[in-house]
N, C-alpha and C positions, 0 to 999 in steps of 0.2 A: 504494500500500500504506500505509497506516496504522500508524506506528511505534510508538501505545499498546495495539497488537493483543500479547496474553499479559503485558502489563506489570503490574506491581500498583499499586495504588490510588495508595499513600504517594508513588512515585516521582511517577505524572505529575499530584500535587498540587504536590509540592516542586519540580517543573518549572516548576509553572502562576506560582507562588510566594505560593500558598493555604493550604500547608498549615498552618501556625499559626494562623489564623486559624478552619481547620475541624477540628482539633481543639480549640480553644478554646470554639466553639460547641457540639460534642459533648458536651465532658464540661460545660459548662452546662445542657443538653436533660436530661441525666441525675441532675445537683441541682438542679432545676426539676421534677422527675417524680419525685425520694426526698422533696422537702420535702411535695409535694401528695397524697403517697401516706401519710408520716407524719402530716399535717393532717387526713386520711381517716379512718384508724386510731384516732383522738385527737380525734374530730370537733369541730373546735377550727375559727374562722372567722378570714378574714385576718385582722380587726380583732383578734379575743383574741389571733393572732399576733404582730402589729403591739406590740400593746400589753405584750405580755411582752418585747420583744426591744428596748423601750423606743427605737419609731423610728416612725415615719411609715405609714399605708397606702400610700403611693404608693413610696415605699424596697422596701418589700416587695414590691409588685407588680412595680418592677424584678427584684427577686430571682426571684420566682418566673415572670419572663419567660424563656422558652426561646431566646428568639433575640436577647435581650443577654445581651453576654458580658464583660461590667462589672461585678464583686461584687468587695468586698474582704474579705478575710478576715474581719474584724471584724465585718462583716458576715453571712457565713457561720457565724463561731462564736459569735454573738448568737442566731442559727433556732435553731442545735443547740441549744445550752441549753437554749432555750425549749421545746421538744420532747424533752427530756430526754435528748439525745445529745450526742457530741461530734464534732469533725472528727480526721480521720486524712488528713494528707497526703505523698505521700511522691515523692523522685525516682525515675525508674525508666531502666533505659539503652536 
């Protein structure tokens, strides 16, 4: 019998001892996919990006990779701006 049979996701990640790491990824997937969707909107090119956010194309290219989960805030609230938003981050329980 298979003891992940009706369990939920969270638990037999926190088992595996994943789960930070795959929620880290997620919520990366997901400002990697607002940044590219705002770039869309705004048809604005990594480069004009790049160059508003006063850093590197290849910096950015990090950022806007979905499966590094390496960004520093500063990072983060250099896009926004750039794109005329800001960050909101918050603890949650």
């Amino acid at each position: 019998m298979n003891k992940y049979i009706g369990s939920k996701l969270d638990e037999f990640l926190e088992e595996e001892g994943v789960l930070p790491e795959v929620e880290a990824i997620a919520v990366k997937r997901v400002i990697a996919y607002q940044l590219g969707e705002l770039m869309k909107e705004q048809k604005m090119t990594k480069t004009q990006l790049a160059r508003r956010m006063e850093t590197s194309r290849s910096a950015l290219e990090r950022l806007l990779d979905p499966d590094n989960a390496s960004v520093t805030l500063l990072t983060l609230e250099r896009a926004a701006k750039a794109l005329g938003k800001h960050i909101k981050i918050e603890l949650a329980a």
